[in-house]
C-alpha positions as a Markdown table, in Angstrom:
| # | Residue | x | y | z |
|---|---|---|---|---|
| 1 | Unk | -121.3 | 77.3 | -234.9 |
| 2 | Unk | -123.1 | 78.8 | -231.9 |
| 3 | Unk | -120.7 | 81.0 | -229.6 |
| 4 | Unk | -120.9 | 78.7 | -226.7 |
| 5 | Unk | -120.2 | 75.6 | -228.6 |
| 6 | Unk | -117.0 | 77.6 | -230.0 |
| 7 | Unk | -115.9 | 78.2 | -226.5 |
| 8 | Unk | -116.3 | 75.0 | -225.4 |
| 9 | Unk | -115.1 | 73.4 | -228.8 |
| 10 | Unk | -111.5 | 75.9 | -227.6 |
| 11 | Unk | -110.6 | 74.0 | -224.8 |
| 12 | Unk | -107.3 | 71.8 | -225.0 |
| 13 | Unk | -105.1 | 70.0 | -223.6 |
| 14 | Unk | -103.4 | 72.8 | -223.5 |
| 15 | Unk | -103.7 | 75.5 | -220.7 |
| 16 | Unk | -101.7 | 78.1 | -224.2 |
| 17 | Unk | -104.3 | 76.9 | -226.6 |
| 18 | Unk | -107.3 | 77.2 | -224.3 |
| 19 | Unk | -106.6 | 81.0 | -223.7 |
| 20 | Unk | -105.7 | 82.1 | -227.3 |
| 21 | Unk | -108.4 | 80.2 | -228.9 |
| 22 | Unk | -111.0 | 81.8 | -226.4 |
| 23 | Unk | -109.9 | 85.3 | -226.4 |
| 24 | Unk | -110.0 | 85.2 | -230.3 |
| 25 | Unk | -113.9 | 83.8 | -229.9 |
| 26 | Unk | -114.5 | 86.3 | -227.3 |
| 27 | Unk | -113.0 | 89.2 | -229.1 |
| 28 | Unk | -112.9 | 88.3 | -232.7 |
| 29 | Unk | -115.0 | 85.6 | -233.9 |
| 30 | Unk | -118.4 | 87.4 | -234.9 |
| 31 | Unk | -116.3 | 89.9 | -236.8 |
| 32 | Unk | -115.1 | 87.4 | -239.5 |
| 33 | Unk | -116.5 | 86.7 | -242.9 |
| 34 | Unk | -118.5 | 83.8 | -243.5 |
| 35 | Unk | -115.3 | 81.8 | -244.8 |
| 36 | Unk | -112.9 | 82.4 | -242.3 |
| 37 | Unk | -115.8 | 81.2 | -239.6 |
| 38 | Unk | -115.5 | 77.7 | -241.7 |
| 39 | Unk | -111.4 | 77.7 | -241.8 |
| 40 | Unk | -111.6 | 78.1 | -237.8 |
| 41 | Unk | -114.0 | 75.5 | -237.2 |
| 42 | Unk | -111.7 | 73.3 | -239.6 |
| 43 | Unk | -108.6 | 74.7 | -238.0 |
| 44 | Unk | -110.2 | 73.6 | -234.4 |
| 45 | Unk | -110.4 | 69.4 | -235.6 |
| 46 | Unk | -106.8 | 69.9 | -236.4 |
| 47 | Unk | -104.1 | 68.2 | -233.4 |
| 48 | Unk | -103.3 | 69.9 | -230.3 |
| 49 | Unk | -99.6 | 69.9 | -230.8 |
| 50 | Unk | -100.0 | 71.4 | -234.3 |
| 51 | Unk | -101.8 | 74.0 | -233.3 |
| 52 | Unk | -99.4 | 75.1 | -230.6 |
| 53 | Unk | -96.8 | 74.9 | -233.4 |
| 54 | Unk | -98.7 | 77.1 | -235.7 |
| 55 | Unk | -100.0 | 79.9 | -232.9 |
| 56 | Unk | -96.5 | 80.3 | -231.2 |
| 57 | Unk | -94.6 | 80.5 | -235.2 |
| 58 | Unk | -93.0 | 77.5 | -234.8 |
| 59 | Unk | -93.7 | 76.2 | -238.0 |
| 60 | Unk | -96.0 | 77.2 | -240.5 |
| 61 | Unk | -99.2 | 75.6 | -241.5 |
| 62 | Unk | -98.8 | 73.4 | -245.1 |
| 63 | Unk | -102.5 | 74.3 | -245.9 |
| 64 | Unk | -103.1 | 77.8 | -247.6 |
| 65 | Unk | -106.5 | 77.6 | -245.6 |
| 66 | Unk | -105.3 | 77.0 | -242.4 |
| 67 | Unk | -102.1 | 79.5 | -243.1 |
| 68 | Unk | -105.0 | 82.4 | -243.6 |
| 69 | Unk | -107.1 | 81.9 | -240.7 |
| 70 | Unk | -103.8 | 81.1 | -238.2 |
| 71 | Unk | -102.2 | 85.0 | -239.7 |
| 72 | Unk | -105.7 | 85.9 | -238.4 |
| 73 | Unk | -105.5 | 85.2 | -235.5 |
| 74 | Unk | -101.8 | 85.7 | -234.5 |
| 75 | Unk | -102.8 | 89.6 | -236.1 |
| 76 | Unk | -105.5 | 90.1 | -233.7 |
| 77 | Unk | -102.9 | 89.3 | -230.4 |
């Protein structure tokens, strides 16, 4: 997905989720390997409040695919 359309495809309901998800785009995004580029666009259809959940180590994610690219992205904060 085009760079723009990531950033836009960030924004949430949530003021939390709009910032991480955009600073990792800004700062991380290009860097990843072809597969991790598909688990966050897969990761960024999933809900709002799960999301929060993951990104703030509330609770785990149940898929192994979403648990890789979530460690990601908490390691690059």
């Amino acid at each position: 997905m085009e760079k723009n359309r990531l950033i836009w495809a960030c924004r949430r309901g949530m003021l939390e989720l709009d910032i991480l998800l955009s600073r990792f785009v800004e700062t991380r995004y290009e860097k990843l390997s072809d597969q991790d580029k598909l688990r966050f666009d897969v990761l960024l259809e999933c809900e709002d409040q799960d999301l929060y959940n993951w990104l703030v180590k509330k609770i785990p994610p149940e898929s192994s695919t979403s648990k890789r690219i979530v460690d990601v992205i908490l390691n690059t904060l």
